[in-house]
GUROPA-585202 format. One line per 4 residues: their letters; for each residue x, y, z of N, C-alpha, C, O. Coordinates in Angstrom, 1 decimal, always signed. Last residue first. Example, Ala and Ser with C-alpha at 12.3 -4.5 7.8 and 13.67 -1.06 7.14 Angstrom:
! residues 2
sa = +12.8 -2.2 +7.1 +13.7 -1.1 +7.1 +12.9 +0.0 +7.9 +13.4 +1.1 +8.0 ~ +13.2 -5.7 +7.8 +12.3 -4.5 +7.8 +13.2 -3.3 +7.8 +14.2 -3.3 +8.5
***
This chain:
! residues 114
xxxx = -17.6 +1.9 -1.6 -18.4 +1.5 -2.2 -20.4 +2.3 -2.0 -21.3 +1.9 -2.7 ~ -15.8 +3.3 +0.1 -16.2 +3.5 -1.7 -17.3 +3.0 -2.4 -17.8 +3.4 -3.5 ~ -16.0 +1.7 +2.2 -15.9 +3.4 +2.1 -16.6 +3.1 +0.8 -17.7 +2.8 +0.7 ~ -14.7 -0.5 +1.3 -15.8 -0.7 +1.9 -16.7 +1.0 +1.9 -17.9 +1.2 +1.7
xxxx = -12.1 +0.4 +1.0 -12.8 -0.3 -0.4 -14.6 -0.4 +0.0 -15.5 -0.5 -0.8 ~ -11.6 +1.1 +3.4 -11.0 +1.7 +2.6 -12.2 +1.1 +1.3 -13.2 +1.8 +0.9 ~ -11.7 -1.2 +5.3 -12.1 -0.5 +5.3 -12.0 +0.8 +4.2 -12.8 +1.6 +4.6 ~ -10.6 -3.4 +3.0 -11.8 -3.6 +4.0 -12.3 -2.2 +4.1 -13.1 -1.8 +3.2
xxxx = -7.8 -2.9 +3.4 -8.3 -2.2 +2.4 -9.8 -2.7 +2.6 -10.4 -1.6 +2.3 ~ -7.0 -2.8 +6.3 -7.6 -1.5 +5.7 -8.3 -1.8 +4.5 -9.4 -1.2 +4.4 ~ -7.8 -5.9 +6.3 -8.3 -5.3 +7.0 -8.9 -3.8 +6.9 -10.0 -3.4 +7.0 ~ -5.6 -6.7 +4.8 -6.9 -6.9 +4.2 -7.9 -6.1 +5.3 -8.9 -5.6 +4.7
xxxx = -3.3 -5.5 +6.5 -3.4 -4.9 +4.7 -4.9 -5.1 +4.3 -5.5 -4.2 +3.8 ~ -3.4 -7.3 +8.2 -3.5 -5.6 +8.6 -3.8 -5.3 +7.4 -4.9 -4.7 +7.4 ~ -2.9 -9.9 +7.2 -4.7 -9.6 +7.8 -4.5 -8.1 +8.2 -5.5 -7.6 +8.8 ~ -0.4 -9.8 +5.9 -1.7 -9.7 +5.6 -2.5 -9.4 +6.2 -3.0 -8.3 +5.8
xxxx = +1.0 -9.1 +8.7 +1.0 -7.9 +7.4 -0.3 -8.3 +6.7 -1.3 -7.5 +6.8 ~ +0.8 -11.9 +9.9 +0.1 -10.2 +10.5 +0.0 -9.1 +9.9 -0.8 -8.3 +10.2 ~ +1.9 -13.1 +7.8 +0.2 -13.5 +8.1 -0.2 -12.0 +8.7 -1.0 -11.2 +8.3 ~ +4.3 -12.8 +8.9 +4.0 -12.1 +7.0 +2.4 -12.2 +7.4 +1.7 -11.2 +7.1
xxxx = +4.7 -10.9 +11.3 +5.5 -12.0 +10.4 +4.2 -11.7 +9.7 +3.4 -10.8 +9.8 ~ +6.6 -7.9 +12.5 +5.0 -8.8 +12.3 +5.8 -9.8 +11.2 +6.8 -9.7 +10.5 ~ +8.6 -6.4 +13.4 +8.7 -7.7 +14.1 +7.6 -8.5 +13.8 +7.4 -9.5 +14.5 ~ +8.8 -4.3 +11.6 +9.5 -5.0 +11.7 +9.6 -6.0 +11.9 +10.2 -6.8 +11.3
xxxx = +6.1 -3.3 +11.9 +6.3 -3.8 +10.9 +7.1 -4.8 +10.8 +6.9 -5.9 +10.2 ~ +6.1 -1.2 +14.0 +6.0 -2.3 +13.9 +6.3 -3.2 +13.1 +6.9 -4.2 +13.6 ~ +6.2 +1.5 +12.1 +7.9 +1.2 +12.9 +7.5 -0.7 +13.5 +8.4 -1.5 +13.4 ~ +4.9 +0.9 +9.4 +4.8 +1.7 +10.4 +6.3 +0.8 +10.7 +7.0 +0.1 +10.1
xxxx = +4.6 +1.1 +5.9 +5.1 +0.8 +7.1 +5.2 +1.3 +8.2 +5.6 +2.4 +8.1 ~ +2.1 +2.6 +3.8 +3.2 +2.9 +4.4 +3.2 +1.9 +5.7 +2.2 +1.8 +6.5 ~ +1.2 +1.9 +0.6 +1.5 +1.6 +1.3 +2.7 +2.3 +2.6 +3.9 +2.4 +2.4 ~ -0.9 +3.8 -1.2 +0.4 +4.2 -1.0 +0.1 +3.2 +0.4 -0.8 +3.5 +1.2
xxxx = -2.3 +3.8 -4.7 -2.9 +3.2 -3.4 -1.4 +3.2 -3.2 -0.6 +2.8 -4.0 ~ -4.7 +5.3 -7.3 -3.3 +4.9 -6.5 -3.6 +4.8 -5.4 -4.6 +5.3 -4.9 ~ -7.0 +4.0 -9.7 -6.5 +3.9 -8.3 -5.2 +4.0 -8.0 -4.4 +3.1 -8.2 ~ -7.8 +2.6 -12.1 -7.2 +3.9 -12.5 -6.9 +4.6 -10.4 -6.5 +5.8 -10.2
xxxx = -10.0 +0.4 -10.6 -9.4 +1.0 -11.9 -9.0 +2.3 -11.9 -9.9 +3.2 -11.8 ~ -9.4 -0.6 -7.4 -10.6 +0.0 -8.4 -9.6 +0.3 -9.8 -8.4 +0.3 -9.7 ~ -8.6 -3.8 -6.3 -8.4 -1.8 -6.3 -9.2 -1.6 -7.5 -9.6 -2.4 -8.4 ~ -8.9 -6.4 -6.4 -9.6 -5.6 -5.5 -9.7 -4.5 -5.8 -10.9 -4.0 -5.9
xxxx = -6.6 -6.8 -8.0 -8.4 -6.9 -8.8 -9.3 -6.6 -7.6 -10.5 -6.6 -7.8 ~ -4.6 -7.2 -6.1 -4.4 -6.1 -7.0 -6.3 -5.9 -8.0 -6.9 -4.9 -8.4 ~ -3.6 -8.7 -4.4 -4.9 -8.0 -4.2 -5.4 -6.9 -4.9 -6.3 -6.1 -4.6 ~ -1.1 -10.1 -4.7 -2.6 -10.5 -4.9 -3.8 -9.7 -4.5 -4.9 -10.2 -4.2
xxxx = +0.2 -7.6 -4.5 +0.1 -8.0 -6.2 -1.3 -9.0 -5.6 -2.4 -8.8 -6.1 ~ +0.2 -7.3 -1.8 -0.6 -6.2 -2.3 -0.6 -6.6 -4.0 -1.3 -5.9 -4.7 ~ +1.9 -9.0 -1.1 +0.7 -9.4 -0.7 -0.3 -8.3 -1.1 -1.5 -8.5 -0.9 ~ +4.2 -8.5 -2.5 +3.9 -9.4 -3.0 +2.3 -9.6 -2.0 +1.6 -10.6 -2.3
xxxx = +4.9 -5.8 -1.1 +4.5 -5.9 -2.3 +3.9 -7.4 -2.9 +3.0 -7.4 -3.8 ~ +5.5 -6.7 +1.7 +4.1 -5.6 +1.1 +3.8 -5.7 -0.3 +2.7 -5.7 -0.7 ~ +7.8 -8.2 +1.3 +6.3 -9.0 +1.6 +4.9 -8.3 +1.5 +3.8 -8.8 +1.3 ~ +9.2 -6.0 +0.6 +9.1 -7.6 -0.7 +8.2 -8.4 +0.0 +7.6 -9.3 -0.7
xxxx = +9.0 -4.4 +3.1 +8.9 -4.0 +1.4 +8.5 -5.0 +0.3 +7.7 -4.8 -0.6 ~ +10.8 -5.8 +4.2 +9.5 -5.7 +4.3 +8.7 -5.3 +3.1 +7.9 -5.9 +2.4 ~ +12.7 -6.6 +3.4 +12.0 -7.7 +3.6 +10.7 -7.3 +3.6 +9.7 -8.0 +3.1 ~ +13.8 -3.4 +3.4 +13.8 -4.3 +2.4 +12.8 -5.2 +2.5 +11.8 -5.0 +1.8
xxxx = +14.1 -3.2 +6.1 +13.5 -2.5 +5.0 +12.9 -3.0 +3.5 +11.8 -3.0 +2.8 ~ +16.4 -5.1 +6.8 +14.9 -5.3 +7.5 +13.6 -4.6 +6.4 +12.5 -5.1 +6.0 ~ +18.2 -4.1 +5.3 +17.7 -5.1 +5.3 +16.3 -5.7 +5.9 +15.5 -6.6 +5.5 ~ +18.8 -1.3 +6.3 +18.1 -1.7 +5.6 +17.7 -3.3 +4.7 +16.9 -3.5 +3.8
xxxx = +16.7 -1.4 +10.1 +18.0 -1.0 +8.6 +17.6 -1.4 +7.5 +16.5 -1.7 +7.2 ~ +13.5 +0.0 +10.4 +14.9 -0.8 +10.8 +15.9 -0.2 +10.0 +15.9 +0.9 +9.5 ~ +11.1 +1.6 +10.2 +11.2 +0.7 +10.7 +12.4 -0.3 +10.7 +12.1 -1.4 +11.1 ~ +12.7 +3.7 +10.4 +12.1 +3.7 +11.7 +11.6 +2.7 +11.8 +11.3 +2.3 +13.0
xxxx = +13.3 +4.6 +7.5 +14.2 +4.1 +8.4 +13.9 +3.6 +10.3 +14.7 +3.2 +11.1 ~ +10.4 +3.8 +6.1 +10.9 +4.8 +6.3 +12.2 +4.2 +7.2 +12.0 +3.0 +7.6 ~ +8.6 +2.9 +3.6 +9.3 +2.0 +4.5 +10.3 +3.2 +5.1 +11.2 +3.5 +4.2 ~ +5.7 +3.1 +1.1 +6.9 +3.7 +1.9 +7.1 +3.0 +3.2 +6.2 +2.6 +3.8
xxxx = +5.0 +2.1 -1.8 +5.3 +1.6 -1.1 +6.3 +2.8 -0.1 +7.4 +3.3 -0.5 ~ +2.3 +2.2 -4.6 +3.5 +2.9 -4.2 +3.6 +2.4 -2.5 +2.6 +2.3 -1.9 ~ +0.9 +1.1 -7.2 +0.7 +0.8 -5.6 +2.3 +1.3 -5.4 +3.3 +0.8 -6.0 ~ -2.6 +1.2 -9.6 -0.8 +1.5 -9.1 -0.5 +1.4 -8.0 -1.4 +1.8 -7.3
xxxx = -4.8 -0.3 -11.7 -4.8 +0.2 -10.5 -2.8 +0.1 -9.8 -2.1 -0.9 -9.8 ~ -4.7 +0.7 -15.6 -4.7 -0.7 -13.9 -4.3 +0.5 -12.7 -3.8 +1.6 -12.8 ~ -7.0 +3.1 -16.1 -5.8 +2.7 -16.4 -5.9 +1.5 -14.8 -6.5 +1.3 -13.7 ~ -8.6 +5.0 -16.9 -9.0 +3.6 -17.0 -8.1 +3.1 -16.9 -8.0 +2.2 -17.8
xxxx = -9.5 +7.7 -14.3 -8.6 +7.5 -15.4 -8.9 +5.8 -15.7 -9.5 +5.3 -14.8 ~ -10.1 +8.9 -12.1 -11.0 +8.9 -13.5 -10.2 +8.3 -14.7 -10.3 +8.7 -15.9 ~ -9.2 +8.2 -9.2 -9.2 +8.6 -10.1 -9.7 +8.5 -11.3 -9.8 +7.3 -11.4 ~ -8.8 +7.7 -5.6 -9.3 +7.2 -6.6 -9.5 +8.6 -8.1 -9.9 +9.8 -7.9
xxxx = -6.5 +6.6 -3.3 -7.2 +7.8 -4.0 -7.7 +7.1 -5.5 -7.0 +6.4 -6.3 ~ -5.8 +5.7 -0.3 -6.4 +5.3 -1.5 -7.1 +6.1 -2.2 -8.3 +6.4 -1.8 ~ -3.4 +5.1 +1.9 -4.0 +5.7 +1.1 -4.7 +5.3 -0.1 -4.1 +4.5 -0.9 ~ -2.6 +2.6 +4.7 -3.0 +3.0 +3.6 -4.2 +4.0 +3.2 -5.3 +4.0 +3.6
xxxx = -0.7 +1.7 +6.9 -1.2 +3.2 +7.0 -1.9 +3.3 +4.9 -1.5 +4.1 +4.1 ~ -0.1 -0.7 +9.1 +0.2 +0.0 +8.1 -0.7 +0.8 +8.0 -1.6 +0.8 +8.9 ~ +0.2 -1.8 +12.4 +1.1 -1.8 +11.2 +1.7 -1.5 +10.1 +2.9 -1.6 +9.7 ~ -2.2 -0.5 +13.6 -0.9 -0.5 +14.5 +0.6 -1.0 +13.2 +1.8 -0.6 +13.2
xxxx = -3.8 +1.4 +10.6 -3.2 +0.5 +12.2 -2.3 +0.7 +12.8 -1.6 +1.7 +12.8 ~ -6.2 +3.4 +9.0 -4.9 +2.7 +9.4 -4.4 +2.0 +10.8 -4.9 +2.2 +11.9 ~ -6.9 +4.8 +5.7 -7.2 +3.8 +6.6 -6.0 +3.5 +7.7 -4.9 +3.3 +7.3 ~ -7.9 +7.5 +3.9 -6.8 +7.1 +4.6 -7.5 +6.1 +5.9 -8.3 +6.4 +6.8
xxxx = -8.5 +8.3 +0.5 -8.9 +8.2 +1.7 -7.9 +7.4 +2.8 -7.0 +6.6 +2.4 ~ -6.0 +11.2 -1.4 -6.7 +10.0 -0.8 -7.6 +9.8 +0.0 -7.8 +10.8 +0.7 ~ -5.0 +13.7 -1.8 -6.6 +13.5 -1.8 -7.1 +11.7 -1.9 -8.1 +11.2 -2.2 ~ -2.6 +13.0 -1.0 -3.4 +14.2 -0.2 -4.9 +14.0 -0.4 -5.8 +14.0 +0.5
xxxx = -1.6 +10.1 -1.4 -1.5 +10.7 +0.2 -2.5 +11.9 +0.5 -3.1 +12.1 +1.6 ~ -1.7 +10.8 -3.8 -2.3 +9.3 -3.4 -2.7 +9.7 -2.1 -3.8 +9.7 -1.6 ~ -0.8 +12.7 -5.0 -1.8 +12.5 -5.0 -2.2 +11.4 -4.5 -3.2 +11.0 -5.0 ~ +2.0 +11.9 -3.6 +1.1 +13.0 -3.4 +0.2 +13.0 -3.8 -0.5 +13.2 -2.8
xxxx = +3.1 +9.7 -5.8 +2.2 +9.2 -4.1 +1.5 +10.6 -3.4 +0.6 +10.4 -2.7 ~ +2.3 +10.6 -8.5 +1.5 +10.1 -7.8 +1.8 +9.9 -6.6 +0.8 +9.7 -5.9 ~ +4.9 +12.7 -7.8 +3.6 +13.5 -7.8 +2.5 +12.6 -7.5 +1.6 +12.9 -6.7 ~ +6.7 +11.1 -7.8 +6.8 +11.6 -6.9 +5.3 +11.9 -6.6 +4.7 +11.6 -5.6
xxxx = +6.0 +8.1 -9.7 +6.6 +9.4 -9.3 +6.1 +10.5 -8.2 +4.9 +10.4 -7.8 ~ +4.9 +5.7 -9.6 +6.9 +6.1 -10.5 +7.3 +7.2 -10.2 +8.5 +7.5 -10.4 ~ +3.7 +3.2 -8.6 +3.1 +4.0 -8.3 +5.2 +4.9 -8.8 +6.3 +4.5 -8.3 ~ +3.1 +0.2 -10.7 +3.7 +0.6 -9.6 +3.7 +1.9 -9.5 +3.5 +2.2 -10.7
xxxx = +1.6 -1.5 -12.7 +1.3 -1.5 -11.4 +1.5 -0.4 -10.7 +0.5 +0.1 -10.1 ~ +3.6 -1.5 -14.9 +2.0 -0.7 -14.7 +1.7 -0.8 -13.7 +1.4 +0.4 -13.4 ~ +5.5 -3.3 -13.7 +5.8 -1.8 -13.5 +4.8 -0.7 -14.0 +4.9 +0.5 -13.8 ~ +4.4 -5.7 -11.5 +4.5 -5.2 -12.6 +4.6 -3.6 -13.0 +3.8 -2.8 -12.6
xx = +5.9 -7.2 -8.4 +4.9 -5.8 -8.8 +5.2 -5.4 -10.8 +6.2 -4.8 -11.1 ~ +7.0 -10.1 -7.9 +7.4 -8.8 -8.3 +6.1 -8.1 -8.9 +5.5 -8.6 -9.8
***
């Protein structure tokens, strides 16, 4: 489970995450990563839209994004929101294909910034 400093609570941060983020993405996920001046732990908001299944499938997925985005949490920069979105694949990737798509963007994304 995602600690609730972690987690990205309102509406306004995933808009700031989505608008003036930078934006990486695949055949599986789509991450935003906006960075911020603030010293606060790095927050991770999660979208799973109905396209990629019901909601059980939604779900699963969701609980394998989050738990592979908590260990990568001392990657994100400090005071960082970062918006996970599910693509409609998602559904049928098993958990290894979510990781190496997730390390992949933030690769490209963290690689950017630097």
């Amino acid at each position: 489970m995602l600690a609730r400093s972690h987690r990205l609570t309102t509406p306004a941060q995933f808009r700031t995450a989505v608008r003036s983020g930078r934006r990486a993405g695949g055949p599986l996920v789509v991450l935003h990563l906006a960075a911020t001046s603030s010293p606060d732990q790095p927050r991770v908001g999660f979208v799973v839209s109905k396209a990629v299944g019901g909601a059980v499938v939604r779900n699963r997925v969701k609980r394998r994004l989050r738990e592979i985005l908590r260990g990568r949490l001392a990657l994100l920069p400090l005071g960082s929101l970062t918006v996970v979105r599910a693509q409609p694949q998602t559904s049928t990737a098993t958990y290894s294909d979510l990781e190496s798509a997730v390390d992949r963007q933030l690769r490209r994304l963290i690689g950017e910034a630097a």
